[in-house]
C-alpha positions as CSV (number, residue, x, y, z in Angstrom):
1,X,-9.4,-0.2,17.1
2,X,-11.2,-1.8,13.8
3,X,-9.3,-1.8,10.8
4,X,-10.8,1.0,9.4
5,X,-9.8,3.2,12.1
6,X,-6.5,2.0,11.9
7,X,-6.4,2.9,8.0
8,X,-7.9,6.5,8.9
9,X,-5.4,7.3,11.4
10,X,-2.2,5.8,9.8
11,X,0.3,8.3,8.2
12,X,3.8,7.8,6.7
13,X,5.9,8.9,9.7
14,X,9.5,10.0,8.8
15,X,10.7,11.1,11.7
16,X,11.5,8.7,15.0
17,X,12.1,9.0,18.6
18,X,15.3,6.9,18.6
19,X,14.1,3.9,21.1
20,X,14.8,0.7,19.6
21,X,12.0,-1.6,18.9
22,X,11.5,-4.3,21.7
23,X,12.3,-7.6,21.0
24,X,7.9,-8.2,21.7
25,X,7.4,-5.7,18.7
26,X,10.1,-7.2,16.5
27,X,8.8,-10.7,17.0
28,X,5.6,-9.8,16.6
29,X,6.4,-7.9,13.3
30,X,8.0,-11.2,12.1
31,X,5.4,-13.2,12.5
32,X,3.0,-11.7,11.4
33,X,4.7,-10.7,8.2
34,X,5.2,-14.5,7.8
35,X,2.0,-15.5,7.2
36,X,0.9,-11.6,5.5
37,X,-0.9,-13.2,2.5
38,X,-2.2,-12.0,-0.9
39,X,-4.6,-12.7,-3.0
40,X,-2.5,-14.0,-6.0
41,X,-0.8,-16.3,-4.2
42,X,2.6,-15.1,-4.8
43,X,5.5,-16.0,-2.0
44,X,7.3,-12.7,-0.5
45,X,10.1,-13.0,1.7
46,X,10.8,-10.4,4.1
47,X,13.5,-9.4,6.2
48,X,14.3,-7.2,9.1
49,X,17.5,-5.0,8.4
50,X,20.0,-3.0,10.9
51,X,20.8,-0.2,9.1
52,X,24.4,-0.3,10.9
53,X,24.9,-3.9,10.3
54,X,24.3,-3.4,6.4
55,X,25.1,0.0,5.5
56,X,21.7,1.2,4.8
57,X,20.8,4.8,4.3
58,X,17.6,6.5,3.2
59,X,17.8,10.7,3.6
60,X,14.5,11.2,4.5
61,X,14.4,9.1,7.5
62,X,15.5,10.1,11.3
63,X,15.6,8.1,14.4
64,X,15.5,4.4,13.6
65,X,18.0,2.1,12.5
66,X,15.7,-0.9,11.5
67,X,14.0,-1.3,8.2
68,X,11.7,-4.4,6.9
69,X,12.2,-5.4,3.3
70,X,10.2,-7.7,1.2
71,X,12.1,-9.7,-1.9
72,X,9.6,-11.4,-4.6
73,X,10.5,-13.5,-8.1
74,X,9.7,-11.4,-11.3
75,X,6.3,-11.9,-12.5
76,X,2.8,-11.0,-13.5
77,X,1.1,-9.7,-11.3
78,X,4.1,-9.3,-8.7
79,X,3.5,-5.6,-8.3
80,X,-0.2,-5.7,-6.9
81,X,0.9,-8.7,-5.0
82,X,3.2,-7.0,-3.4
83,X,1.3,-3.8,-2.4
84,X,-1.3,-5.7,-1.0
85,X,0.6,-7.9,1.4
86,X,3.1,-4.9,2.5
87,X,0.2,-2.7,3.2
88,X,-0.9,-5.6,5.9
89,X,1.9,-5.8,7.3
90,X,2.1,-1.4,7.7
91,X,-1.7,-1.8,9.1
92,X,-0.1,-4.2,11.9
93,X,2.9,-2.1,12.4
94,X,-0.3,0.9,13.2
95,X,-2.5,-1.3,15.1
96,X,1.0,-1.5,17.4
97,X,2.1,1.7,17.6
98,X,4.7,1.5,15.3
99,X,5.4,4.0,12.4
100,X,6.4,3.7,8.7
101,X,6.8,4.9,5.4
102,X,6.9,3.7,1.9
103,X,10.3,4.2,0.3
104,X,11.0,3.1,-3.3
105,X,13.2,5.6,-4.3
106,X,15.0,8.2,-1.5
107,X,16.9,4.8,-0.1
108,X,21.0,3.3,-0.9
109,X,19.2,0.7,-3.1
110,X,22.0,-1.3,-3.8
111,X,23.0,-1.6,-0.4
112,X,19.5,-2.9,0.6
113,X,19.5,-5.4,-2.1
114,X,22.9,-6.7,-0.9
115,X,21.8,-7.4,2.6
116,X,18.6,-9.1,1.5
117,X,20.7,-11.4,-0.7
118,X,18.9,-10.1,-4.2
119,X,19.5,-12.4,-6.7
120,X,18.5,-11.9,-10.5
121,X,15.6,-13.6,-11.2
122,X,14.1,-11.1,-7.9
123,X,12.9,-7.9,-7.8
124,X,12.7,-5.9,-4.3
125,X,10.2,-3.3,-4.5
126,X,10.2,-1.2,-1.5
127,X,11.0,-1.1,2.1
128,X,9.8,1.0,5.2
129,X,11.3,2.0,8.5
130,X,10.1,0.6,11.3
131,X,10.0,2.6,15.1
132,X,8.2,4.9,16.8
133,X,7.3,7.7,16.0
134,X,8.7,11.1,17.3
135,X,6.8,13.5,18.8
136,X,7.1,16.2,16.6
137,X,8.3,16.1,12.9
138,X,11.6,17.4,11.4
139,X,11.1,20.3,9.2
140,X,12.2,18.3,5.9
141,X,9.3,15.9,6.9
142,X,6.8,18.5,7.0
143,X,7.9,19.7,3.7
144,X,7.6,16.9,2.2
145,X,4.2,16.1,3.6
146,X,3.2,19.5,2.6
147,X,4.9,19.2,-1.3
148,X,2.7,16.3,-1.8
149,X,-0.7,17.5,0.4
150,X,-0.2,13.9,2.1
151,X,-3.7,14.9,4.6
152,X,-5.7,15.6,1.5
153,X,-7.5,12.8,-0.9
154,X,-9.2,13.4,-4.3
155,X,-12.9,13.6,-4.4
156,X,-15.2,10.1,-3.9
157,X,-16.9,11.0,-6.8
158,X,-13.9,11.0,-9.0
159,X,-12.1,7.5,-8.3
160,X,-15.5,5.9,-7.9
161,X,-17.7,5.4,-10.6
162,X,-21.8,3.2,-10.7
163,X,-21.9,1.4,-13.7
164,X,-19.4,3.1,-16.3
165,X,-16.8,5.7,-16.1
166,X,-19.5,7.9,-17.7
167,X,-21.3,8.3,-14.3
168,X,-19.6,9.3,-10.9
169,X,-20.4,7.4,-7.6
170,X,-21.9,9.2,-4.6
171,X,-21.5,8.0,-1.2
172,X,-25.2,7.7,-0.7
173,X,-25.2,5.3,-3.7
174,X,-22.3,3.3,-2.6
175,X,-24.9,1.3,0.1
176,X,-22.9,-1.1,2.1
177,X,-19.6,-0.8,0.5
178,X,-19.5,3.1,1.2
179,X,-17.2,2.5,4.2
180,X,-14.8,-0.1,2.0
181,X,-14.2,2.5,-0.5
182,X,-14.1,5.2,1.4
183,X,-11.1,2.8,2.9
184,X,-9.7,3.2,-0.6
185,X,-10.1,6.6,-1.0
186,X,-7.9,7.5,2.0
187,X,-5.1,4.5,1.2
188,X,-1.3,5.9,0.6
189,X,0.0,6.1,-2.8
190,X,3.4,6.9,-4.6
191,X,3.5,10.9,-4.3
192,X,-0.1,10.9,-3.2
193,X,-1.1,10.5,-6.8
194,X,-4.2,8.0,-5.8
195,X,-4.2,5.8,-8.9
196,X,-6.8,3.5,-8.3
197,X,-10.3,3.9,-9.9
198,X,-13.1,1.7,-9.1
199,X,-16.4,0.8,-11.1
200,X,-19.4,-0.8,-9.3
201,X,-21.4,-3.2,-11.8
202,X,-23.2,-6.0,-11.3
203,X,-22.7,-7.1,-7.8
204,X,-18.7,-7.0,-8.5
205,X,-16.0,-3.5,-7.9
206,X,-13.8,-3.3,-10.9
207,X,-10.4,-2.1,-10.2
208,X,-8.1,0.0,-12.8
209,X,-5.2,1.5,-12.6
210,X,-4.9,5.5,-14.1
211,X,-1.7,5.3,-15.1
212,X,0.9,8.4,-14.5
213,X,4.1,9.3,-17.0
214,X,7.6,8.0,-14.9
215,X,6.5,5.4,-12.4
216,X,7.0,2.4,-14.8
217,X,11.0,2.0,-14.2
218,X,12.7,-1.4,-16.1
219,X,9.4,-2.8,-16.5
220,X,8.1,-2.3,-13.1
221,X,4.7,0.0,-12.6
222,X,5.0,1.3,-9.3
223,X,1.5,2.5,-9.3
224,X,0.4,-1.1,-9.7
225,X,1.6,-1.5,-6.2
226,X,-0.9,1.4,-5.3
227,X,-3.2,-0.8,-6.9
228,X,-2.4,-3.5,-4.9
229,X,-2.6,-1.3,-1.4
230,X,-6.2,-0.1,-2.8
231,X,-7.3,-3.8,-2.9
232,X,-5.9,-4.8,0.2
233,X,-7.8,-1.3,1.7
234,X,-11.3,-2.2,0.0
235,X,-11.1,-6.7,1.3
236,X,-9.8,-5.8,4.9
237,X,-12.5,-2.9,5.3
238,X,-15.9,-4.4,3.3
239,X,-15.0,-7.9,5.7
240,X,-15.1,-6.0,8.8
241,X,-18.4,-5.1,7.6
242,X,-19.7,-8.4,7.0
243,X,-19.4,-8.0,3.2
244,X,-18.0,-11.1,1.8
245,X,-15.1,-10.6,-1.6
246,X,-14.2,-13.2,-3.7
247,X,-11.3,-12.0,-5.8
248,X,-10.8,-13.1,-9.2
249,X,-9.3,-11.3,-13.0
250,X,-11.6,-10.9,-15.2
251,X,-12.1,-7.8,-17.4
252,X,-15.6,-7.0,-17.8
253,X,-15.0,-5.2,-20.8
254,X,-16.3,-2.0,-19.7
255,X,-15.1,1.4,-22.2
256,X,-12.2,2.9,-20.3
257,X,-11.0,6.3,-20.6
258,X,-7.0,7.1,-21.5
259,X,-4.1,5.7,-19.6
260,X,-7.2,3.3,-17.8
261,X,-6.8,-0.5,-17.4
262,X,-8.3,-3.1,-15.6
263,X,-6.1,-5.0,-12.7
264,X,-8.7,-7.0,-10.5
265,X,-12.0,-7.3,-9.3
266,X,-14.2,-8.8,-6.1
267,X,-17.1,-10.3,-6.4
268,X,-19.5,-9.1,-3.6
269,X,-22.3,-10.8,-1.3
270,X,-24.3,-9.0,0.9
């Protein structure tokens, strides 16, 4: 499958059949999570956890006992860092057959920052459960899918924008990135709010973050980790279309409308 299937046909799965994962999977998990990079450079550590060993509990999960955790240092940038290196390692888990789901809140946090050996100076963000996925969801699941309307995504023409926020992107005027934003457009987000806005101009995508009251807890913007899963969607999808990125932070200044501001950009060659 290409990437961007992958990223089409991925959803949070809470519900698992109960088989272990094979020691293949779990290796290959590992490794790969190893070398999951990011494009500030920031080091991540990440663990798999027995939920038996450790104590670990989340009540929205069923049929798996293993988790994978990521642990970073407290610093700038650390939340889109973060997003974008997790969200690899979630498109591997796909590409394997293997389902998971975002949790930041609905998990025993301190229990999972005991057995990942937390210290101070560290912040761990999220986790996911790792397995495979059941055949048919529990009812809480499909609550929960349908409380948020996790299937549905806001329109291109309002998280995509040619020039200014002013005037709204259409598809047809997208050209060759059309496929790497539509990548963004159907990328998972805290409560499926879909954060991320992005502004074409001048040969480079500027990405903001629209900010939503309650997701910045102890000075950490969960929605920046949205961000983070939006750039990792828009690299991974415009390179398997022979479009070559070049990262960098630098505001371009454009007007911004309320609760807007700038996180990254990518330069873009055709």
């Amino acid at each position: 499958m290409s990437i961007f299937s992958v990223m089409k046909s991925r959803r949070s799965v809470r519900s698992f059949d109960g088989t272990p994962l094979t020691g293949e999977d779990r290796k290959r998990i590992c490794d790969y999570a190893a070398q999951a990079d990011n494009p500030y450079g920031q080091a991540i550590e990440w663990k798999l956890l027995d939920a038996e060993e450790h104590g670990l509990s989340s009540p929205v999960i069923t049929g798996t006992d293993l988790y994978i955790a990521g642990k970073m240092r407290r610093q700038p940038h650390a939340e889109e860092a973060f997003g974008y290196a997790f969200e690899k390692i979630v498109l591997y888990a796909e590409s394997l057959g293997i389902g998971t789901t975002w949790i930041a809140g609905t998990m025993n946090r301190p229990a999972f920052e005991k057995a990942i050996s937390l210290t101070e100076e560290e912040v761990l963000p999220c986790v996911s459960p790792l397995g495979y996925p059941a055949r048919k969801m529990t009812l809480r699941e499909s609550m929960m899918r349908k409380g948020v309307r996790a299937d549905s995504r806001l329109a291109f023409d309002t998280l995509f924008f040619d020039g200014s926020f002013d005037t709204p992107l259409s598809p047809d005027k997208a050209g060759v990135l059309k496929e790497a934003l539509e990548a963004v457009r159907v990328a998972p987000s805290a409560v499926n709010k879909q954060p991320w806005r992005v502004v074409l101009c001048g040969g480079k995508a500027h990405f903001y973050e629209k900010r939503n009251p309650g997701y910045v807890q102890n000075g950490w913007d969960l929605q920046k980790i949205d961000v983070g899963i939006a750039l990792c969607h828009f690299e991974l999808a415009a390179r398997e279309r022979g479009v070559e990125t070049v990262f960098e932070i630098q505001d371009p200044g454009i007007p911004v409308p309320e609760d807007v501001s700038y996180i990254a950009s990518y330069a873009v060659t055709i």
